[in-house]
LUMBA-927647 format. One record per residue: chain; z, y, x of N, C-alpha, C, CB in turn; residue number from 0; residue in three letters. Coordinates in pm, 1 decimal. Last residue first. Glycine has a CB too. Layout:
LUMBA-927647
<pt kevex="A" n_w="Z" n_v="Y" n_u="X" ca_w="Z" ca_v="Y" ca_u="X" c_w="Z" c_v="Y" c_u="X" cb_w="Z" cb_v="Y" cb_u="X" lumti="NUM" tilum="ALA"/>
...
end
This chain:
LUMBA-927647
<pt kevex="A" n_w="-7012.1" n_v="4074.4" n_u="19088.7" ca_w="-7111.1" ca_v="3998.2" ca_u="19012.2" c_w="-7095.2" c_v="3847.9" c_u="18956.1" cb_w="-7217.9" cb_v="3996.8" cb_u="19092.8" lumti="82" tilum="UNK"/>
<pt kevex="A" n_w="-6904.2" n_v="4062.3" n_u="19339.0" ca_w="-6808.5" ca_v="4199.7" ca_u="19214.2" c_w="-6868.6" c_v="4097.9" c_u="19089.8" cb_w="-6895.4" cb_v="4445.9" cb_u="19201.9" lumti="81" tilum="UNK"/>
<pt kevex="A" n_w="-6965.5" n_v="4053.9" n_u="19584.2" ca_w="-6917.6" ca_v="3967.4" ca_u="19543.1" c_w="-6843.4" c_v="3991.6" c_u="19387.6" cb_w="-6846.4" cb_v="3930.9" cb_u="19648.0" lumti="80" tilum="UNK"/>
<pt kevex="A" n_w="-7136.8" n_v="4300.5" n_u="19627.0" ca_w="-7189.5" ca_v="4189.6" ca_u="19630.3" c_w="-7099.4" c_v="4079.8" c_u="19599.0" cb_w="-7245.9" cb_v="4178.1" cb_u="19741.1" lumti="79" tilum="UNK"/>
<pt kevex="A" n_w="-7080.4" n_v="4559.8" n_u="19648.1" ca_w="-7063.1" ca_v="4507.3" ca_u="19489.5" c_w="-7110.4" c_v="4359.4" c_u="19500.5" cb_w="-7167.6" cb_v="4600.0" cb_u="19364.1" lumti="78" tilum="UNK"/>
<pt kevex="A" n_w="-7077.2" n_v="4586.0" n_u="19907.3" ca_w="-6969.1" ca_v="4613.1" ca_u="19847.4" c_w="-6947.5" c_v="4558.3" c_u="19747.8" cb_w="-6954.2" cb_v="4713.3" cb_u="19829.3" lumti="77" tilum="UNK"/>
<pt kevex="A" n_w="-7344.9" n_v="4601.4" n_u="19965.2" ca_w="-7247.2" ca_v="4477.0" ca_u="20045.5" c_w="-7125.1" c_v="4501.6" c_u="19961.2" cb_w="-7208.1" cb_v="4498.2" cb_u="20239.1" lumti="76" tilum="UNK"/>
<pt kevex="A" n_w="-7445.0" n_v="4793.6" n_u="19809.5" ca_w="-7458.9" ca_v="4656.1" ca_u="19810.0" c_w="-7391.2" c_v="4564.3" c_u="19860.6" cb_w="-7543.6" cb_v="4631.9" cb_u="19844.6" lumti="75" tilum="UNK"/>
<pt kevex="A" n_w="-7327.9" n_v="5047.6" n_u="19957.1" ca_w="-7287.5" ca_v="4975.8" ca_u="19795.1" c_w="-7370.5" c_v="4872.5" c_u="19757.2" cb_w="-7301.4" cb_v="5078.2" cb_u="19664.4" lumti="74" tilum="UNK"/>
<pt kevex="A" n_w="-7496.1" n_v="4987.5" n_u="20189.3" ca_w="-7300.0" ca_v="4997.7" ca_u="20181.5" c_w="-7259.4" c_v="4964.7" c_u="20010.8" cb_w="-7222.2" cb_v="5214.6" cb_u="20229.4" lumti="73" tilum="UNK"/>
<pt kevex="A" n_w="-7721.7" n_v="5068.0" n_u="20103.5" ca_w="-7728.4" ca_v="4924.4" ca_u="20167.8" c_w="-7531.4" c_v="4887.6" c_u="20168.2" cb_w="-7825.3" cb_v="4936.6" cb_u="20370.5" lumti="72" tilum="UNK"/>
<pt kevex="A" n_w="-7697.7" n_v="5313.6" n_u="20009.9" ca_w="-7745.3" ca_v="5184.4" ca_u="19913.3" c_w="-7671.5" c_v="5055.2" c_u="19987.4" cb_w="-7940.7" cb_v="5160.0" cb_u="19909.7" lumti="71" tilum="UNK"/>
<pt kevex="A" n_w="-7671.8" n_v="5404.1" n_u="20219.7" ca_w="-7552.8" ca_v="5437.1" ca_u="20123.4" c_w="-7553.4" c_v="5335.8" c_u="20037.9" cb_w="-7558.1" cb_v="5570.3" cb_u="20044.7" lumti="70" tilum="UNK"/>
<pt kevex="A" n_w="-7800.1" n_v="5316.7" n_u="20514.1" ca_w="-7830.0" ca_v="5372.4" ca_u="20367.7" c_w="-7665.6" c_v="5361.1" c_u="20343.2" cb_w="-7953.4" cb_v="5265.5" cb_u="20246.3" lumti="69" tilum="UNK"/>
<pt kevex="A" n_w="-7663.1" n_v="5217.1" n_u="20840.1" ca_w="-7741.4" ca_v="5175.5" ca_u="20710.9" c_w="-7745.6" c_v="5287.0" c_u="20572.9" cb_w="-7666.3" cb_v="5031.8" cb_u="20660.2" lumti="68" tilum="UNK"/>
<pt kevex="A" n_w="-7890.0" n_v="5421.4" n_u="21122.6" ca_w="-7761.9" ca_v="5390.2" ca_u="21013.9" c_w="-7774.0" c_v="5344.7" c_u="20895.8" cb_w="-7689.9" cb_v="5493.0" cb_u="20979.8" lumti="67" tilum="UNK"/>
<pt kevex="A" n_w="-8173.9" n_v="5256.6" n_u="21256.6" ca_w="-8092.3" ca_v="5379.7" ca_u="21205.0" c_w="-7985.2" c_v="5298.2" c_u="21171.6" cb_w="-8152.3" cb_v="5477.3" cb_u="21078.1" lumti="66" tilum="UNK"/>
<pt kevex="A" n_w="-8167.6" n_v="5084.5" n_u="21589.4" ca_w="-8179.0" ca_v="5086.1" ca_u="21436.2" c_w="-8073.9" c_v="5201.7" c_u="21364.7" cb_w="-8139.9" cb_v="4926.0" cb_u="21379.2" lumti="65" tilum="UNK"/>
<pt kevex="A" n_w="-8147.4" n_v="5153.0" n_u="21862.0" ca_w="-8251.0" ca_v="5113.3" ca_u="21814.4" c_w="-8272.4" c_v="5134.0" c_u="21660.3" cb_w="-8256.8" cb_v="4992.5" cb_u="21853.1" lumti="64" tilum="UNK"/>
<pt kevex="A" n_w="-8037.2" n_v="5478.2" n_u="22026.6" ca_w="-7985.4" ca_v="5363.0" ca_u="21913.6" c_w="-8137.6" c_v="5311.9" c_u="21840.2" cb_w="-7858.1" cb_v="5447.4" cb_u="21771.6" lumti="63" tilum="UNK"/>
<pt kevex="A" n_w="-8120.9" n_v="5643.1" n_u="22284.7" ca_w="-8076.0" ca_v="5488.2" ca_u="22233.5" c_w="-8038.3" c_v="5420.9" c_u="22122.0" cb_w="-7990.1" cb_v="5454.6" cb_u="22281.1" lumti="62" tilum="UNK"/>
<pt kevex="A" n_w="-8037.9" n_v="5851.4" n_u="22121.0" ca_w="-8183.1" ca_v="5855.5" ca_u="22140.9" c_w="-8194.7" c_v="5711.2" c_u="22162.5" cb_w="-8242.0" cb_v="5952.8" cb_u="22263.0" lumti="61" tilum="UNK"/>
<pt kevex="A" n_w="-7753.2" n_v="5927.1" n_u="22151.9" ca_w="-7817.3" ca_v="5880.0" ca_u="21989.1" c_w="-7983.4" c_v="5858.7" c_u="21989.7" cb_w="-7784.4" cb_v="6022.6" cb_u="21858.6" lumti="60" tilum="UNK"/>
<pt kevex="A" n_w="-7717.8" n_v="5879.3" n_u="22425.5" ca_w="-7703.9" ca_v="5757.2" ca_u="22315.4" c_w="-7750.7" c_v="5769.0" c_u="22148.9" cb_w="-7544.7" cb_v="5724.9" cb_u="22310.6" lumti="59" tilum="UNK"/>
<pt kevex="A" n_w="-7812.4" n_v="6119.7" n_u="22434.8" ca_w="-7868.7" ca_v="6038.1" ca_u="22526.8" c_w="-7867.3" c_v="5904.0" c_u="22385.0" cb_w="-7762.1" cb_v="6018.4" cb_u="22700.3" lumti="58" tilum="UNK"/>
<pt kevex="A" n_w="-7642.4" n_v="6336.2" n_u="22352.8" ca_w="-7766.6" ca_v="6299.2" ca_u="22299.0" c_w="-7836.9" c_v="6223.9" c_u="22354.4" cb_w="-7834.7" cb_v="6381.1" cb_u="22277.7" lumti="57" tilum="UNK"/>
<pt kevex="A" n_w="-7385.2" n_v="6225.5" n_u="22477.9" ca_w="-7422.0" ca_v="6213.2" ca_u="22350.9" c_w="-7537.0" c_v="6208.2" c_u="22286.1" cb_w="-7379.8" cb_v="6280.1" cb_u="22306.5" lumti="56" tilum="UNK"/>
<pt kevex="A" n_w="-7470.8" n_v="6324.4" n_u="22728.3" ca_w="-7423.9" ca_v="6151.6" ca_u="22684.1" c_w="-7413.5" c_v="6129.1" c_u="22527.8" cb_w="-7251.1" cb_v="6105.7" cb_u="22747.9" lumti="55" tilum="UNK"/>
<pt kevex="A" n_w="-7487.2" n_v="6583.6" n_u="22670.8" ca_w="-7622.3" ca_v="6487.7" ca_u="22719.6" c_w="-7571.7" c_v="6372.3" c_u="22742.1" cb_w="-7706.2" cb_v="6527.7" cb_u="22854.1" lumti="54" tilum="UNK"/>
<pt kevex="A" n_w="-7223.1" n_v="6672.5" n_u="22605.8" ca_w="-7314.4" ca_v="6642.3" ca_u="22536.2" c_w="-7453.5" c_v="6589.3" c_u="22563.5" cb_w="-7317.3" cb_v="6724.7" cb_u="22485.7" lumti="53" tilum="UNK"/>
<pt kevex="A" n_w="-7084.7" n_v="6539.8" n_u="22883.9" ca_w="-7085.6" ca_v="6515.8" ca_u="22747.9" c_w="-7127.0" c_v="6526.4" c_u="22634.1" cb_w="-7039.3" cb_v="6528.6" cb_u="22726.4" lumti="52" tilum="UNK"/>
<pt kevex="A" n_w="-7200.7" n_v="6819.6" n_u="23014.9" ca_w="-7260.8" ca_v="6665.5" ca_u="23026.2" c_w="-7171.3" c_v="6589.9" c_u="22922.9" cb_w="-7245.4" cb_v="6588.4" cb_u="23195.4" lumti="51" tilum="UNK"/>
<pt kevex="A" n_w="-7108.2" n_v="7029.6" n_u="22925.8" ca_w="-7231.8" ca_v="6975.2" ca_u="22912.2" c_w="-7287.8" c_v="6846.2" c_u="22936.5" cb_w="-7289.7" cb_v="7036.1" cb_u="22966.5" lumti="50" tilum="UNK"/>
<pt kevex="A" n_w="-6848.4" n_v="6968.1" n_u="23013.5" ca_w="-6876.8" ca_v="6969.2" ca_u="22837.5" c_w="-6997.6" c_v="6977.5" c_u="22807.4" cb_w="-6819.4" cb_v="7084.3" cb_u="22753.3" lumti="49" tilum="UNK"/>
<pt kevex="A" n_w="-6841.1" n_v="6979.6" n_u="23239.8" ca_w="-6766.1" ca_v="6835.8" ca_u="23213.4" c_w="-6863.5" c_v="6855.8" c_u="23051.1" cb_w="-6531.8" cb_v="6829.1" cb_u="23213.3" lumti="48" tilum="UNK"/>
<pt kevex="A" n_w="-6871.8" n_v="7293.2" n_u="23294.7" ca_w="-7009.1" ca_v="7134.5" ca_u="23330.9" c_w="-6964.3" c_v="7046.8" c_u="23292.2" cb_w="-7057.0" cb_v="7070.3" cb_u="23484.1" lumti="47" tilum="UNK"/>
<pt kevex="A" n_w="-6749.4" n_v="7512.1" n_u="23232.7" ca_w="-6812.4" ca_v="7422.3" ca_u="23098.0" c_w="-6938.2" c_v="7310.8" c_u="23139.5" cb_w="-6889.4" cb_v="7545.4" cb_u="22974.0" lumti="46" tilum="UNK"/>
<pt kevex="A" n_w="-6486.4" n_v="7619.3" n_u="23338.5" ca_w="-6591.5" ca_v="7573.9" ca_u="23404.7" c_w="-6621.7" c_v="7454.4" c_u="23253.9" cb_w="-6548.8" cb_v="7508.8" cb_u="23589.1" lumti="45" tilum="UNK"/>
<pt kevex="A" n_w="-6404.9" n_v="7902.9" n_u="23167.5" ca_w="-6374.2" ca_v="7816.2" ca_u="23247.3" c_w="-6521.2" c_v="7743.0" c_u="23278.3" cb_w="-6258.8" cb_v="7732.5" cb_u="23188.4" lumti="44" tilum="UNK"/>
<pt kevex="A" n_w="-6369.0" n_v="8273.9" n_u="23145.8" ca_w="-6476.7" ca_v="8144.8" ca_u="23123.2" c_w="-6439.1" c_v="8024.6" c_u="23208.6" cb_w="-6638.4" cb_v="8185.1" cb_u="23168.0" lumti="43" tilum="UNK"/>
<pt kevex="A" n_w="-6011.6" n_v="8348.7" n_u="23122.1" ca_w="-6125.8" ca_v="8357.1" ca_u="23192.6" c_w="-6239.6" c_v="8257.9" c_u="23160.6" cb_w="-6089.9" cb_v="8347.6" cb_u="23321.5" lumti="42" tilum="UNK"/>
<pt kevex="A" n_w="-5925.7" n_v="8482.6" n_u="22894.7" ca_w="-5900.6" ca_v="8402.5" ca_u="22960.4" c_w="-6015.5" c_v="8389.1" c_u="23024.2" cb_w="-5848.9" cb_v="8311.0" cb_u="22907.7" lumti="41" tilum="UNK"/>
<pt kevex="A" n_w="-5692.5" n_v="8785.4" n_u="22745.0" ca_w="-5818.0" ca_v="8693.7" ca_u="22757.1" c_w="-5865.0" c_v="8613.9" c_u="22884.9" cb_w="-5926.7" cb_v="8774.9" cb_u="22728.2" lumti="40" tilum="UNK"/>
<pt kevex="A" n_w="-5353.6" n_v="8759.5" n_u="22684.0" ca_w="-5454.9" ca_v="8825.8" ca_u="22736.5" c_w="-5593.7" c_v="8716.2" c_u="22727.1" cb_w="-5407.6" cb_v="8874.8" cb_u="22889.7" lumti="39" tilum="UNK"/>
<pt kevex="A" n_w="-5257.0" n_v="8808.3" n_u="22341.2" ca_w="-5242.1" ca_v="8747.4" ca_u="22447.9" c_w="-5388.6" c_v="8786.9" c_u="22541.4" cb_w="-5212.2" cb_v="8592.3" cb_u="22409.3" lumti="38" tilum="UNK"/>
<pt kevex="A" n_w="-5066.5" n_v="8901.3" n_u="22050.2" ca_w="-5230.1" ca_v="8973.5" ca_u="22165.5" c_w="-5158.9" c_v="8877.3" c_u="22273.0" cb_w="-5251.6" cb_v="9216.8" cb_u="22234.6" lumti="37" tilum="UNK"/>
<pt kevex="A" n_w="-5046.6" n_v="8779.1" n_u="21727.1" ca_w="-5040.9" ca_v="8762.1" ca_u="21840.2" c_w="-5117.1" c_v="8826.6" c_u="22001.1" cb_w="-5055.0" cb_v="8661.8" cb_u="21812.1" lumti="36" tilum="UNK"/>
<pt kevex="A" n_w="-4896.0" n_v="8870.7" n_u="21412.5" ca_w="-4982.4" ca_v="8844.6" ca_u="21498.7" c_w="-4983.1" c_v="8835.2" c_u="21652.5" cb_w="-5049.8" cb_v="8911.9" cb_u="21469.1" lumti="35" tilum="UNK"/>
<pt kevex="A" n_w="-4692.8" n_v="8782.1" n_u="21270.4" ca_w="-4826.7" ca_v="8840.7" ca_u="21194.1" c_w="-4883.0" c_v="8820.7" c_u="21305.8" cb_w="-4843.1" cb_v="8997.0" cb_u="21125.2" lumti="34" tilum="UNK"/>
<pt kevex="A" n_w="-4347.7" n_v="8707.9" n_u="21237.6" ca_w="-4449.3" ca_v="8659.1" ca_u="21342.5" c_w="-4634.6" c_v="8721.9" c_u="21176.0" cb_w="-4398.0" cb_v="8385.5" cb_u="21402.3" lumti="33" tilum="UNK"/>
<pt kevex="A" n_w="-4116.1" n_v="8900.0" n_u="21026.8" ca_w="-4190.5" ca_v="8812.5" ca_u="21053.6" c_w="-4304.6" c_v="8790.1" c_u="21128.9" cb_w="-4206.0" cb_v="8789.6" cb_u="20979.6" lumti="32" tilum="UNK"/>
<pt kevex="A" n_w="-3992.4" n_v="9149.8" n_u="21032.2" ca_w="-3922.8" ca_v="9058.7" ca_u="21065.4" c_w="-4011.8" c_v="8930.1" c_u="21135.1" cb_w="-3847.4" cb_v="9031.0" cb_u="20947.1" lumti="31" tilum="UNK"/>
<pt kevex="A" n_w="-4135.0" n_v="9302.0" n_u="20888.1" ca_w="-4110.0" ca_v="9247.2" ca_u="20821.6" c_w="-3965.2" c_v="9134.3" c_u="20892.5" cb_w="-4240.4" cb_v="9210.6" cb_u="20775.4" lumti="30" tilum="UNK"/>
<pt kevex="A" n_w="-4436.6" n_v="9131.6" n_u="21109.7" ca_w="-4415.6" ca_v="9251.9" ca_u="20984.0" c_w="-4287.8" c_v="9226.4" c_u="20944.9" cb_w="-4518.8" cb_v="9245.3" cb_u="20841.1" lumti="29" tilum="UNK"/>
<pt kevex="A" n_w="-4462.7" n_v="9165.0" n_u="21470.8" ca_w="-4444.4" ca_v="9146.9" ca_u="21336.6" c_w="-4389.8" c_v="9224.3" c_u="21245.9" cb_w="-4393.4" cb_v="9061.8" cb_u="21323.5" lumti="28" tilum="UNK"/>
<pt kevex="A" n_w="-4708.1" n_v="9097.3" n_u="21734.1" ca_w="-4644.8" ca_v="9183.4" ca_u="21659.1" c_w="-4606.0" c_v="9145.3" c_u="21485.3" cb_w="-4733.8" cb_v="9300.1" cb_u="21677.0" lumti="27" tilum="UNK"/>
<pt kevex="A" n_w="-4602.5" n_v="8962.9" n_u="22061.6" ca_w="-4626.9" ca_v="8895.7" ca_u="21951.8" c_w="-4588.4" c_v="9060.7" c_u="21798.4" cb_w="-4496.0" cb_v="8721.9" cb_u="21964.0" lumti="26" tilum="UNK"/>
<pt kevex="A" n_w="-4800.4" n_v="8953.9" n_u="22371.3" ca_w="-4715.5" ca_v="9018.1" ca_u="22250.9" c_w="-4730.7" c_v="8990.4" c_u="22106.4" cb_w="-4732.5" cb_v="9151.7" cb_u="22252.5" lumti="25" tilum="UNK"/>
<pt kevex="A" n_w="-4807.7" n_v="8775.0" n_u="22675.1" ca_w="-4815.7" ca_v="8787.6" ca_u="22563.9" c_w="-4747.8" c_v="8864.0" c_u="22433.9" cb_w="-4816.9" cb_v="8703.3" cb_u="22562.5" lumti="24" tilum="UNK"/>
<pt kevex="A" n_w="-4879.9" n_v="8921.9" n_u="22990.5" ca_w="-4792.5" ca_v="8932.9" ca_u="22853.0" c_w="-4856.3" c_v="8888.5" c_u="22766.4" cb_w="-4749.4" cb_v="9058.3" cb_u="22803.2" lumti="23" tilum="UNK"/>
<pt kevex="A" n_w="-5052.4" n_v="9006.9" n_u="23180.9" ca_w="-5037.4" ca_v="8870.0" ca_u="23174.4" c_w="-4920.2" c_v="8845.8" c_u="23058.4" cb_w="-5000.6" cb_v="8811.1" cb_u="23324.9" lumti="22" tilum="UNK"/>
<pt kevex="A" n_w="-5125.1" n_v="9265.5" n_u="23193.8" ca_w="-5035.8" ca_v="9208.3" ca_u="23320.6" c_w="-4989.3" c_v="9090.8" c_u="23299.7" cb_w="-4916.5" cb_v="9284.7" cb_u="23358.2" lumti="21" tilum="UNK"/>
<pt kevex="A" n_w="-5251.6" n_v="9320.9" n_u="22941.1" ca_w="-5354.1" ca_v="9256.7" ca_u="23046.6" c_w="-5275.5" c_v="9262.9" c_u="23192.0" cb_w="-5513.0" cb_v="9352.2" cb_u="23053.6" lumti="20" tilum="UNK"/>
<pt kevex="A" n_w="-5040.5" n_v="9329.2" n_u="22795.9" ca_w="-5104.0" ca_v="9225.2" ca_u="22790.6" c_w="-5220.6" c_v="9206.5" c_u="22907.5" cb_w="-5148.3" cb_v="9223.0" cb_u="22660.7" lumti="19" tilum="UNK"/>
<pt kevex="A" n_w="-4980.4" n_v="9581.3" n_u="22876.8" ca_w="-4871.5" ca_v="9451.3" ca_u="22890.3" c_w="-4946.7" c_v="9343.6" c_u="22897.3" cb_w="-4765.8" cb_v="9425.3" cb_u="22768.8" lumti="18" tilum="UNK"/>
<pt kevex="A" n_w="-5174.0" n_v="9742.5" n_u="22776.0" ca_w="-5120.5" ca_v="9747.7" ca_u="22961.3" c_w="-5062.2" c_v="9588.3" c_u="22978.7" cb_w="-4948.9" cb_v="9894.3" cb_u="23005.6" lumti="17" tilum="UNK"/>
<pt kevex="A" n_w="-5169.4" n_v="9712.2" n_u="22508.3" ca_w="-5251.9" ca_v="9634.0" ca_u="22618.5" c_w="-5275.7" c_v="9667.9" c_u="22732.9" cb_w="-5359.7" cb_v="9611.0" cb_u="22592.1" lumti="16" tilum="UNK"/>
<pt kevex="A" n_w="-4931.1" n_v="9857.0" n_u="22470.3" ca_w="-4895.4" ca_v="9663.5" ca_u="22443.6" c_w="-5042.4" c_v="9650.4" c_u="22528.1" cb_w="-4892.9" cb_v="9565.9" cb_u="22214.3" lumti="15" tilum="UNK"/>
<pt kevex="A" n_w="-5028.7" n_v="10120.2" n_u="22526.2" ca_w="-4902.4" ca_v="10015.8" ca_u="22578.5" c_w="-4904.1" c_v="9940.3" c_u="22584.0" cb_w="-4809.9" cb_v="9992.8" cb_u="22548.7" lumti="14" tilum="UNK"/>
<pt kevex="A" n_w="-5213.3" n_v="10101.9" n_u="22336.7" ca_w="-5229.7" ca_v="10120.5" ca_u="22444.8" c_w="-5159.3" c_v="10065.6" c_u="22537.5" cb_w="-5232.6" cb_v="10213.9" cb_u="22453.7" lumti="13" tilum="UNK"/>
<pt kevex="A" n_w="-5026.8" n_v="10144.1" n_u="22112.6" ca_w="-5146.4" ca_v="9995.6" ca_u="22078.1" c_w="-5168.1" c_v="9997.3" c_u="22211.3" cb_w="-5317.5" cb_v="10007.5" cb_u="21966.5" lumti="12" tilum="UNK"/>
<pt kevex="A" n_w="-4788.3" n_v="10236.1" n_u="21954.8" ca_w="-4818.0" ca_v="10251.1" ca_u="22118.1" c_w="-4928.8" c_v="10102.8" c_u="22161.2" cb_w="-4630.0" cb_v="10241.8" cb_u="22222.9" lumti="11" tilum="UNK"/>
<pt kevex="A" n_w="-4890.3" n_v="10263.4" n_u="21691.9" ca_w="-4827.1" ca_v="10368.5" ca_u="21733.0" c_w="-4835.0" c_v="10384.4" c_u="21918.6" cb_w="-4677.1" cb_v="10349.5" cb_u="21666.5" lumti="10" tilum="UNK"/>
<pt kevex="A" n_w="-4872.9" n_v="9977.2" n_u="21600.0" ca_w="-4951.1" ca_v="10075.5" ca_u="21606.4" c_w="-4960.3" c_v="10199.3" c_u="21685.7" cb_w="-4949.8" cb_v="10100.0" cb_u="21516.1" lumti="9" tilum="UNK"/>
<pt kevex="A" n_w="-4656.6" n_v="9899.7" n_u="21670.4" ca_w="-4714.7" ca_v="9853.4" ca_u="21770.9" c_w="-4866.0" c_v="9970.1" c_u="21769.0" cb_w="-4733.6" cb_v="9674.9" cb_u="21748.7" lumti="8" tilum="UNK"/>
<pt kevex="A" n_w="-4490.3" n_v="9997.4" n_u="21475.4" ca_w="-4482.9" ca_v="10021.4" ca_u="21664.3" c_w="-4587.0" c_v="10003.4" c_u="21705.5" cb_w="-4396.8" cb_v="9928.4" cb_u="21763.2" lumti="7" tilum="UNK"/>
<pt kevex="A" n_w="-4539.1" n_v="9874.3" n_u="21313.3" ca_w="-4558.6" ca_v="10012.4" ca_u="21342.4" c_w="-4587.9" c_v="10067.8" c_u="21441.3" cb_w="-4483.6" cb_v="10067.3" cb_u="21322.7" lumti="6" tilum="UNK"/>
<pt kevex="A" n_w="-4494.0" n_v="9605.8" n_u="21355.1" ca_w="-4627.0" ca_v="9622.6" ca_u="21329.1" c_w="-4643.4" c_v="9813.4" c_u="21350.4" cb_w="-4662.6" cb_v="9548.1" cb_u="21156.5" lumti="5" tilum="UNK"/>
<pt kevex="A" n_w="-4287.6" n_v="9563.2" n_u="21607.4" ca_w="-4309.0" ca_v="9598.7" ca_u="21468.6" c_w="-4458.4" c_v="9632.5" c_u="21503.4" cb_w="-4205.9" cb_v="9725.7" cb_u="21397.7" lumti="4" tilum="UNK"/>
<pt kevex="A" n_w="-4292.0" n_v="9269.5" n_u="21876.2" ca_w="-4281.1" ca_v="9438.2" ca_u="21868.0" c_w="-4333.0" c_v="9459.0" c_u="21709.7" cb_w="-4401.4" cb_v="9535.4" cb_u="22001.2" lumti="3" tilum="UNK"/>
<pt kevex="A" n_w="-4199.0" n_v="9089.7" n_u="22106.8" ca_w="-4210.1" ca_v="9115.5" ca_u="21963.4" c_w="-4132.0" c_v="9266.8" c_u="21925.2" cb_w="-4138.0" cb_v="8980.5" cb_u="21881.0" lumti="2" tilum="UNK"/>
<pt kevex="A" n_w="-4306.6" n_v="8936.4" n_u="22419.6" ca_w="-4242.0" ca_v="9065.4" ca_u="22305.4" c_w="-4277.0" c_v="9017.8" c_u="22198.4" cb_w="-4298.4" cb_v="9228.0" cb_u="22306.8" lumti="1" tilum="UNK"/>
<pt kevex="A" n_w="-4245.4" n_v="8703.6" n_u="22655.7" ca_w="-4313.1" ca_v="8738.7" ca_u="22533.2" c_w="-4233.4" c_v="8849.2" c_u="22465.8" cb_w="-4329.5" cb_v="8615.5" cb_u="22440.1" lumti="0" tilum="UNK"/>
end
């Protein structure tokens, strides 16, 4: 990882994304201090585990026989021994 001035970095912006797309991460700061980060971009991973987790999700909310109770029905059980 680099850390390179915000000037700098301005200055050779081209550079840092040679670096970064040879698998560098560069970190540029102000000040001394961490501001920002170029890391290279990642490839689309494989998003079938995360579709089918959401068709188990909308599966089961199509299974649920009885809605969710009210707000009412929660501040009734609540104040029910209050009386």
């Amino acid at each position: 990882m680099s850390n390179i001035g915000a000037f700098e970095a301005k200055n050779t912006f081209e550079a840092l994304l040679d670096l970064v797309q040879k698998g560098e991460d560069v970190v540029i700061t102000r000040h001394g201090k961490p501001v920002a980060r170029l890391i290279p971009e990642r490839q689309a991973g494989n998003r079938q585990p995360a579709r089918e987790a959401v068709a188990r999700i909308r599966a089961r909310k199509l299974a649920r026989t009885s809605p969710l109770p009210l707000v009412d029905n929660w501040l009734a059980f609540r104040n029910e021994g209050l009386t």
